[in-house]
C-alpha positions as CSV (number, residue, x, y, z in Angstrom):
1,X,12.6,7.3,7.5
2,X,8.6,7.2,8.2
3,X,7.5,10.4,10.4
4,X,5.9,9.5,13.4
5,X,2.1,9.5,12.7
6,X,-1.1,7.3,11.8
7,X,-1.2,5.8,7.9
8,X,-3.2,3.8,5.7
9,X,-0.9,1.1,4.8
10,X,-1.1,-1.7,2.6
11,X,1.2,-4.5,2.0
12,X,2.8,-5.0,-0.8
13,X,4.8,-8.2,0.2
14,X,6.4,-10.9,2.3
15,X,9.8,-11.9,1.3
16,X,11.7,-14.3,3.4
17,X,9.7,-13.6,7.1
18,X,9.7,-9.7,5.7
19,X,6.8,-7.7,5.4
20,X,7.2,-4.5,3.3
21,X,4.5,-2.0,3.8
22,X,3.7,1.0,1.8
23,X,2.3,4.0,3.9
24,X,0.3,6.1,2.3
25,X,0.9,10.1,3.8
26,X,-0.6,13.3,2.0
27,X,1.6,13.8,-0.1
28,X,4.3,11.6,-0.5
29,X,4.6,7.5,0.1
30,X,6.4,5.5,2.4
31,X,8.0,2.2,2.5
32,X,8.4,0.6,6.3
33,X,10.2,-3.4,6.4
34,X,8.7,-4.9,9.5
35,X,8.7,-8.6,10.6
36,X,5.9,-10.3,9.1
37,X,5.3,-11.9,12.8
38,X,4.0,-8.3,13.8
39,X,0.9,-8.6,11.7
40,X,-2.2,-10.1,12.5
41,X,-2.2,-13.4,10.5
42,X,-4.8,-12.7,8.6
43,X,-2.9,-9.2,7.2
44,X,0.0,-11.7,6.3
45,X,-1.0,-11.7,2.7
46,X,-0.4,-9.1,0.0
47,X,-2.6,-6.4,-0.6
48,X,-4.2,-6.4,2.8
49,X,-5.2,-3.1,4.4
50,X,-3.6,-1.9,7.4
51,X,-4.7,1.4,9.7
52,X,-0.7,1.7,11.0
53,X,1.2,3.7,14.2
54,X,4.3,4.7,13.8
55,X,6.5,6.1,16.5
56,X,10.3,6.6,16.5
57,X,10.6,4.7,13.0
58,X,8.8,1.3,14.0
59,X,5.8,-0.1,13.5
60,X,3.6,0.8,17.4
61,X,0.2,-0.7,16.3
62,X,-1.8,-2.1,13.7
63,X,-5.0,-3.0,12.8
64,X,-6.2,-5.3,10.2
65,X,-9.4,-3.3,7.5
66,X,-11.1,-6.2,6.6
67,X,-13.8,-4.2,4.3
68,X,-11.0,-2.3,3.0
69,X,-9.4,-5.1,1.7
70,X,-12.5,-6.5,0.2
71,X,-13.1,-3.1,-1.2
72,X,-9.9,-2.8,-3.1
73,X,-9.6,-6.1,-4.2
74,X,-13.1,-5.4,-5.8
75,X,-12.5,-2.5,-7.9
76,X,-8.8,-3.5,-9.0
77,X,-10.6,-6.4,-10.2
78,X,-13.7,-4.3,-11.6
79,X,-10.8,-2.1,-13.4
80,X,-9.0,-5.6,-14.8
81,X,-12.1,-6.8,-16.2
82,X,-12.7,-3.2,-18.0
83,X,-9.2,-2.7,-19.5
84,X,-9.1,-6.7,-20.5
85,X,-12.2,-6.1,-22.8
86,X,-11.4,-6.0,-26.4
87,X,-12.7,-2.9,-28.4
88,X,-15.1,-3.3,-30.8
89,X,-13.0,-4.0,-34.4
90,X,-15.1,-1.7,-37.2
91,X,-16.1,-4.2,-39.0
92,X,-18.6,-5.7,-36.1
């Protein structure tokens, strides 16, 4: 169960009208199913950023972090590019 409280959330997918949301706390991570309805439609997309309220185990508001998105999706992609570089062989 997700304490009561305010989280960075992202989603990590839609499955069958079901949005499963990953909550990031201090020190420890949550998991919260909602109904992909109770997003704003442009959150309805893995990966998206969410500032989340959570009171008595549901989802109480939400709001959509555009530049956080962005942001993210930026620097996994800057960290793909990195790690999908081939090291130098010896003999080059």
């Amino acid at each position: 169960m997700v304490p009561d409280g305010t989280y960075t959330a992202v989603v990590d997918r839609i499955e069958e009208g079901i949005a499963t949301l990953e909550l990031e706390a201090e020190d420890d991570l949550y998991a919260l199913d909602i109904e992909a309805a109770e997003l704003p439609a442009e959150a309805r997309t893995a990966d998206a950023v969410l500032e989340v309220t959570v009171a008595d185990a549901a989802l109480a508001d939400v709001t959509y972090e555009a530049d956080e998105t962005v942001d993210r999706a930026s620097e996994a992609q800057r960290r793909f590019d990195r790690l999908s570089k081939r090291p130098p062989r010896d003999e080059e």
